[in-house]
Backbone as a ProteinNet text record, in pm:
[ID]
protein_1_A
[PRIMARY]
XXXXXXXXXXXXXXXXXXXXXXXXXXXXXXXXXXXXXXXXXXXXXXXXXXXXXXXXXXXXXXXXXXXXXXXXXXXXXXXXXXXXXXXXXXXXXXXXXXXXXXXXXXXXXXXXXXXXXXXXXXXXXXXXXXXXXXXXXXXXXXXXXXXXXXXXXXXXXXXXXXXXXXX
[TERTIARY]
-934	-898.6	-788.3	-805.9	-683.2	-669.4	-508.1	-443.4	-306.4	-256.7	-127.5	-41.4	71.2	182.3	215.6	231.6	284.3	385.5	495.7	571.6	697.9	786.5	909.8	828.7	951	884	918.6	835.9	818.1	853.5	884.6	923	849.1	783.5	724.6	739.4	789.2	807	705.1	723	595.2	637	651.3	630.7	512.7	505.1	402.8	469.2	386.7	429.8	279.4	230.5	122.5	82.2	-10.2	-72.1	-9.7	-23.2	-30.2	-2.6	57	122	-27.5	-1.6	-141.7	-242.1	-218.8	-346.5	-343.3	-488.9	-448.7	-436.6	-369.5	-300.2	-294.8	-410.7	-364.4	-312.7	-262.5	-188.1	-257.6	-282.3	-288.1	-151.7	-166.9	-29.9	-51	-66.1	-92.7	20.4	-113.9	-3.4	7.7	-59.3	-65.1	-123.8	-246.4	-222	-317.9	-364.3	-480.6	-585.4	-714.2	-810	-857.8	-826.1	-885	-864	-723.8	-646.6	-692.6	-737.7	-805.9	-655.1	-571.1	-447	-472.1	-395	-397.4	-253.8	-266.9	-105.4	-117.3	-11.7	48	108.2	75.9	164.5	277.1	374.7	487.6	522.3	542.2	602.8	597.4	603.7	568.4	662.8	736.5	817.7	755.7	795.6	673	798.3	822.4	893.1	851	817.2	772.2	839.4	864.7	975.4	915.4	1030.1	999.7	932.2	872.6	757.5	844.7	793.7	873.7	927.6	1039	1044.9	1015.9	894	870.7	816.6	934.2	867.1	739.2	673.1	536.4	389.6	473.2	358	424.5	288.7	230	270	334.8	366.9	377.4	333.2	316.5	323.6	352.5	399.3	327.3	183.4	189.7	199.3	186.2	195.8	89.6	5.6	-69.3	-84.9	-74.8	-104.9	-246.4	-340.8	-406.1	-469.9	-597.4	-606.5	-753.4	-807	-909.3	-871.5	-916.8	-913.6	-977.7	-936.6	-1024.5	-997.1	-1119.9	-1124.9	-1048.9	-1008.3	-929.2	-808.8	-733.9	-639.5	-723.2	-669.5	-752.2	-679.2	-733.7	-674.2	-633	-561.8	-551	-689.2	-766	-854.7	-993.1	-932.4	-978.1	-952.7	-1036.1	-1027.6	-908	-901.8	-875.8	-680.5	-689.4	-567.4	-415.4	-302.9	-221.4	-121.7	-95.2	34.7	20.9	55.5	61.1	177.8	242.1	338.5	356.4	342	291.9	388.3	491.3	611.3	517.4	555.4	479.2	565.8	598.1	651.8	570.8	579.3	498.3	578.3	540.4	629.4	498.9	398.9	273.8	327	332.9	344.8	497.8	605.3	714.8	797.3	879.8	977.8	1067.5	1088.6	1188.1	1114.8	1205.4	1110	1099.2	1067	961.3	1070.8	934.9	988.6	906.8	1067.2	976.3	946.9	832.1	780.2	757.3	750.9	765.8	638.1	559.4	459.8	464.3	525.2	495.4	411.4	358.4	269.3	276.4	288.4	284.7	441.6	532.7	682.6	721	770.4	880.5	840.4	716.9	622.5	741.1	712.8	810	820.5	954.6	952.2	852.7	828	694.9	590.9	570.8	459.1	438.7	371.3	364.1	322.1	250	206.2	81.4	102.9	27.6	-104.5	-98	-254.3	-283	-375.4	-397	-431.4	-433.9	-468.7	-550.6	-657	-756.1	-759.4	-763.4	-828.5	-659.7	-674.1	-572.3	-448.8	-503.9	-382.1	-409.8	-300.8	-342	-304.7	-354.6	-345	-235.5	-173.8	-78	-174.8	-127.8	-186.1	-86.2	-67.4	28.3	-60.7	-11.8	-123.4	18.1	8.9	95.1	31.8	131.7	58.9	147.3	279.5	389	353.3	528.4	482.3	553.7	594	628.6	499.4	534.8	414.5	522.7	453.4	518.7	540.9	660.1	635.4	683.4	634.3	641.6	711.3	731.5	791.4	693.4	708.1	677.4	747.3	768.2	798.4	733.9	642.8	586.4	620.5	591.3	692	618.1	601	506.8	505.4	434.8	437.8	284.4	290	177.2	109.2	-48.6	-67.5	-176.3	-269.7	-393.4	-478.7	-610.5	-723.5	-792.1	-868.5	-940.2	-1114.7	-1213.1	-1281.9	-1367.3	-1422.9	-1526.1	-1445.9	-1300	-1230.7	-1239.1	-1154.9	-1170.4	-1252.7	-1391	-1501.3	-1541.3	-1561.8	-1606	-1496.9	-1353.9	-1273.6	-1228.1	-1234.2	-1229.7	-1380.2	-1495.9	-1645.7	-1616.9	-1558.9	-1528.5	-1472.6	-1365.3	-1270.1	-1319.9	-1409.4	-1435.3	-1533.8	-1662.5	-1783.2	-1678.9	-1618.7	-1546.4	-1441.5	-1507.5	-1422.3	-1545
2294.8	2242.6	2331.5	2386.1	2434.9	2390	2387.9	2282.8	2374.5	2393.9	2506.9	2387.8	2405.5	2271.8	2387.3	2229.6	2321.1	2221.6	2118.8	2062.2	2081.9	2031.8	1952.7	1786.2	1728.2	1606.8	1507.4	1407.1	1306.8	1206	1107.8	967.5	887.1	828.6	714.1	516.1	451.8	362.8	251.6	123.6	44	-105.2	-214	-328.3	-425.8	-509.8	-594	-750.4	-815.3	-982.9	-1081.8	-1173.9	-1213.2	-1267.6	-1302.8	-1328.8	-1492.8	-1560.6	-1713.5	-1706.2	-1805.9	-1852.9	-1851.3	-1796.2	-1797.8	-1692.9	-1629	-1545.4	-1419.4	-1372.5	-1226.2	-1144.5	-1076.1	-941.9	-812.3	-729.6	-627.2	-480.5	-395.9	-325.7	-145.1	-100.6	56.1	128.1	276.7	339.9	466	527.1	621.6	800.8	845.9	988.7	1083	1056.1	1193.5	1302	1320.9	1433.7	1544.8	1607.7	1744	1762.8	1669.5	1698.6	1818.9	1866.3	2018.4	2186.8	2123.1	2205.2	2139	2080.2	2019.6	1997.2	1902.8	1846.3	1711.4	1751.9	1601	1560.4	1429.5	1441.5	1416.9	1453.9	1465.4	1336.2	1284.9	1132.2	1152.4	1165.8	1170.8	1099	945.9	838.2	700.7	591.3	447	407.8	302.7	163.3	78.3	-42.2	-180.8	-242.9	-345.4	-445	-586.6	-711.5	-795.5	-911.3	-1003.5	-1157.8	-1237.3	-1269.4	-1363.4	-1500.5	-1539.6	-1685.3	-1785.9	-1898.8	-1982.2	-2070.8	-2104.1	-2214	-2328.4	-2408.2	-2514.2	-2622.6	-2704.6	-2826.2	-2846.9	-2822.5	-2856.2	-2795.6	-2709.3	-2581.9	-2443.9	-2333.8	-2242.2	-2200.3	-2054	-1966.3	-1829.9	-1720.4	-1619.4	-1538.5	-1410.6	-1312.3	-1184.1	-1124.5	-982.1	-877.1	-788.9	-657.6	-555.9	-500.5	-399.2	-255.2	-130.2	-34.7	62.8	76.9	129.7	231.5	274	416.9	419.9	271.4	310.6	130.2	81	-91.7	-184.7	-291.5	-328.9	-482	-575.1	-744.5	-825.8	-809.7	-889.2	-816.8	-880.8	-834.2	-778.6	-622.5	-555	-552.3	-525.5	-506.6	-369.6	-350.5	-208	-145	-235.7	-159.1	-112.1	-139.6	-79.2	64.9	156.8	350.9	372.8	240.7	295	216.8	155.1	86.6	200.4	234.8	310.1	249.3	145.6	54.8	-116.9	-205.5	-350	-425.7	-484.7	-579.8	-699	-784.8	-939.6	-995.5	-1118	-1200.5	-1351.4	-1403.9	-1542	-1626.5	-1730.4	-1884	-1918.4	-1998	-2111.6	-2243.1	-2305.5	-2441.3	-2583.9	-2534.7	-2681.9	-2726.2	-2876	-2924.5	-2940.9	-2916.3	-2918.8	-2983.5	-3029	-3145	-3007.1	-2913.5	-2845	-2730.7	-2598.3	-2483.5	-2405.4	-2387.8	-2323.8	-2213	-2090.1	-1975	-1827.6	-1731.2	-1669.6	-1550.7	-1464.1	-1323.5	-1228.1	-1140.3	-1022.7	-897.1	-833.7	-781.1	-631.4	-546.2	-404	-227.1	-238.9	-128.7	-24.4	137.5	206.8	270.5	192	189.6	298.2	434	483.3	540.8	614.8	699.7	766.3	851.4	951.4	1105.8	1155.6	1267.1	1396	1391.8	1456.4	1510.8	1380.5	1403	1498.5	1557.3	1689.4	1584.6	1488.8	1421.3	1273.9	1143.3	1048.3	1068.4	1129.8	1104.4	1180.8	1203	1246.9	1187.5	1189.6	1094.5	1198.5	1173.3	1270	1257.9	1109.7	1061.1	1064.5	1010.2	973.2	881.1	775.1	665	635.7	530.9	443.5	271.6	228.8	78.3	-13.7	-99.2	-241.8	-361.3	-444.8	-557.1	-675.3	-792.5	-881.7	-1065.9	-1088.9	-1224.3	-1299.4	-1447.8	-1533.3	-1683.6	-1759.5	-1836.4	-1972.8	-1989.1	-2020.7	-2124.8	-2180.1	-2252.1	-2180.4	-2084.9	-1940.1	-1845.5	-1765.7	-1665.1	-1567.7	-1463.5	-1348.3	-1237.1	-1160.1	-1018.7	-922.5	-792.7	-684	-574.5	-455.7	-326.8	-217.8	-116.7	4.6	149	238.7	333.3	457.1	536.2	654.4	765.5	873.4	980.9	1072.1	1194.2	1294.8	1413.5	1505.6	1580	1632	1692.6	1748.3	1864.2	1893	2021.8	2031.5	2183.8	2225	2232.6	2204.1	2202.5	2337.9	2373.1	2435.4	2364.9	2422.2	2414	2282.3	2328.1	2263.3	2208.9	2214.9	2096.6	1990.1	2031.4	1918.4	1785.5	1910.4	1822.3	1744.6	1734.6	1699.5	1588.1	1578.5	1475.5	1389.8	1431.2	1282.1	1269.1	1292	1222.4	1132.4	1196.5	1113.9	967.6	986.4	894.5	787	819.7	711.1	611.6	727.1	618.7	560.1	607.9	450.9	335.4	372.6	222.6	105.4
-597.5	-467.2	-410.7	-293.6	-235.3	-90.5	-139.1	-24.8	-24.9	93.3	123	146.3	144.2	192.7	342.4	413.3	544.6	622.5	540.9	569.8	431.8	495.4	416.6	376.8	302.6	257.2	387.7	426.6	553.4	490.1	553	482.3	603	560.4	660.8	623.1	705.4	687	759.4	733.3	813.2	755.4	851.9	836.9	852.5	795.9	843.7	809.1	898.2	873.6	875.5	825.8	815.5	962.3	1004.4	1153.5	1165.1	1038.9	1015	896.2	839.5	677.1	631.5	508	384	449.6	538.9	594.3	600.5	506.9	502.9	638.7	602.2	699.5	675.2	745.5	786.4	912.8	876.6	981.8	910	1027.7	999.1	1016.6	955.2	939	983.2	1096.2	1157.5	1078.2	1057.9	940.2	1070	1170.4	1247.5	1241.4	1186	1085.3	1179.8	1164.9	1294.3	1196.3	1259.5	1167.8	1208.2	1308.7	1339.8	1276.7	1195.9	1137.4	973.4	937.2	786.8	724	785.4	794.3	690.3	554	427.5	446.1	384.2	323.2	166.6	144	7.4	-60.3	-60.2	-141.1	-261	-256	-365.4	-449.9	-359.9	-389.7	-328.2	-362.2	-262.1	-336.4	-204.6	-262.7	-132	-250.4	-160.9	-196.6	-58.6	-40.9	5.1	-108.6	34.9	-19.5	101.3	100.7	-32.4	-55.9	-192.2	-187.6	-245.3	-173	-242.1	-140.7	-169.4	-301.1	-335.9	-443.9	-383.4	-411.7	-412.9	-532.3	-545.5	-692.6	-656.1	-749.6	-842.2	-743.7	-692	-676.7	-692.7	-710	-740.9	-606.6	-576.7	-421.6	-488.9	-382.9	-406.4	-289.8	-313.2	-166.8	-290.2	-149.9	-258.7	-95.3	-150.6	-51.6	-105.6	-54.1	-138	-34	-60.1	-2.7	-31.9	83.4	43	153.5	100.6	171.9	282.9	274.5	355.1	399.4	537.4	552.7	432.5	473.4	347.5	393	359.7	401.4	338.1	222.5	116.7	39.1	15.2	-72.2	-196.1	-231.2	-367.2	-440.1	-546.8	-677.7	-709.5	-845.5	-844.1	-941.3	-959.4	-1004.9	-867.3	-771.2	-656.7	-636	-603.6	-583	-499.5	-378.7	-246.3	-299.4	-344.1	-387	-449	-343.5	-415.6	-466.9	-413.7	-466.6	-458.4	-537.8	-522.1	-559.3	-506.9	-552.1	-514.1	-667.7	-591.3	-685	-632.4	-645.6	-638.3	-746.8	-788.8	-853	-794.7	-873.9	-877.2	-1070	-1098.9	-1143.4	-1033.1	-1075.1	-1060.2	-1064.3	-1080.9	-1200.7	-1202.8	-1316.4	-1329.3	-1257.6	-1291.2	-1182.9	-1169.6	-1091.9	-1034.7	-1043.5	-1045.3	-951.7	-889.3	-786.8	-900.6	-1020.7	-1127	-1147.9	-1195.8	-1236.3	-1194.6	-1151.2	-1087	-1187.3	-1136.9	-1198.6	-1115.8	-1127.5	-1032.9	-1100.5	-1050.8	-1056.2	-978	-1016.6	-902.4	-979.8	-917.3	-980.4	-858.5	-923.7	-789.7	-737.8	-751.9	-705.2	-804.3	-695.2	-786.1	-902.1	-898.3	-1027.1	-1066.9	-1203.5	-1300.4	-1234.4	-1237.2	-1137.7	-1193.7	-1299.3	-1358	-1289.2	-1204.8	-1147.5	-1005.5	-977.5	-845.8	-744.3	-716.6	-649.5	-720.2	-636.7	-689.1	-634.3	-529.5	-447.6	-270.9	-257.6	-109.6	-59	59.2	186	283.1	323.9	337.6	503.4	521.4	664.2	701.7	877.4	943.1	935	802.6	811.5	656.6	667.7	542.7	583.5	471.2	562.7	472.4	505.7	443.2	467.2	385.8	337.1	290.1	369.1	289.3	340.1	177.9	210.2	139	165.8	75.2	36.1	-48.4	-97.5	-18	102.2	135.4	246.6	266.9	384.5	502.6	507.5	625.2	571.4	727	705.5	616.3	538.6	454.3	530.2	537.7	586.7	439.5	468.3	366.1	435.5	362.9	392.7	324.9	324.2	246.1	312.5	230.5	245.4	177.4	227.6	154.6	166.1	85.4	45.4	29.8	125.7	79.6	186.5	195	284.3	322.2	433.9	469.2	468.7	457.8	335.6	423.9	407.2	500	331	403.2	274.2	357.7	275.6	360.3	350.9	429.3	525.5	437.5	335.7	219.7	157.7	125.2	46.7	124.4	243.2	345.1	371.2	406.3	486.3	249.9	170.7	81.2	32.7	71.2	36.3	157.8	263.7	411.8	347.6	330.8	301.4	210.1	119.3	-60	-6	82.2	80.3	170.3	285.7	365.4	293.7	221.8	156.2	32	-20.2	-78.5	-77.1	48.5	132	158
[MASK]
+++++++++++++++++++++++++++++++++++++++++++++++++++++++++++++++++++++++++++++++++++++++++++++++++++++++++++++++++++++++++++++++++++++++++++++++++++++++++++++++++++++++

């Protein structure tokens, strides 16, 4: 694969808040990028931020956030292709008189500096995702970390193809 870097590193940020309490949500994240110029980005790094769900006695609440690389109808998993980051915050207090206990879940956040890059981004954006389990709607954060690189002609056109049919 050849890909030239033709930036410094970008930091892009993005909020989202759910439409309605409990309802999934999503938002596109515009990279900018010149498909005319066979313009990727480079993915470095993700941090996912999203509101903590509620403590409530003798239920089950949850806040996740997921980042990914093509739209998608439901909250995915990470054993999804298109899936780069997830972080889902869960009290369990069913069964208990008390606002439970919480756990915290983040995958994706803050990879080992080892690494040259987590992933490319082929097409124009990438998308956020925040669903909850609450009696407020949830909002999330993210921040991605990467820079922007030229493919050339047949890398290009063979990885925006790759990336859209598996969505």
């Amino acid at each position: 694969m050849s890909l030239k870097r033709t930036s410094s590193t970008i930091v892009i940020g993005a909020r989202i808040e759910e439409s309605a309490a409990n309802t999934f949500t999503e938002e596109g994240v515009d990279l900018q990028l010149n498909p005319l110029d066979n313009e990727v980005f480079i993915v470095q790094s993700i941090n996912l931020d999203v509101r903590s769900p509620d403590a409530i006695a003798g239920a089950d609440t949850s806040s996740v956030l997921t980042l990914t690389t093509t739209s998608q109808a439901s909250l995915p998993s990470l054993s999804n292709s298109n899936t780069l980051a997830r972080k889902e915050l869960t009290i369990r207090a069913s069964g208990f008189v008390d606002g439970g206990v919480g756990f915290t879940e983040a995958f994706g956040d803050s990879p080992p500096l080892t690494l040259e890059y987590i992933v490319n981004i082929f097409t124009n954006n990438f998308f956020i995702q925040v669903k909850g389990n609450n009696t407020a709607a949830m909002t999330g954060a993210c921040k991605v970390y990467g820079y922007r690189a030229k493919a050339d002609a047949a890398t290009y056109a063979a990885l925006v193809q790759s990336e859209v049919l598996s969505s």
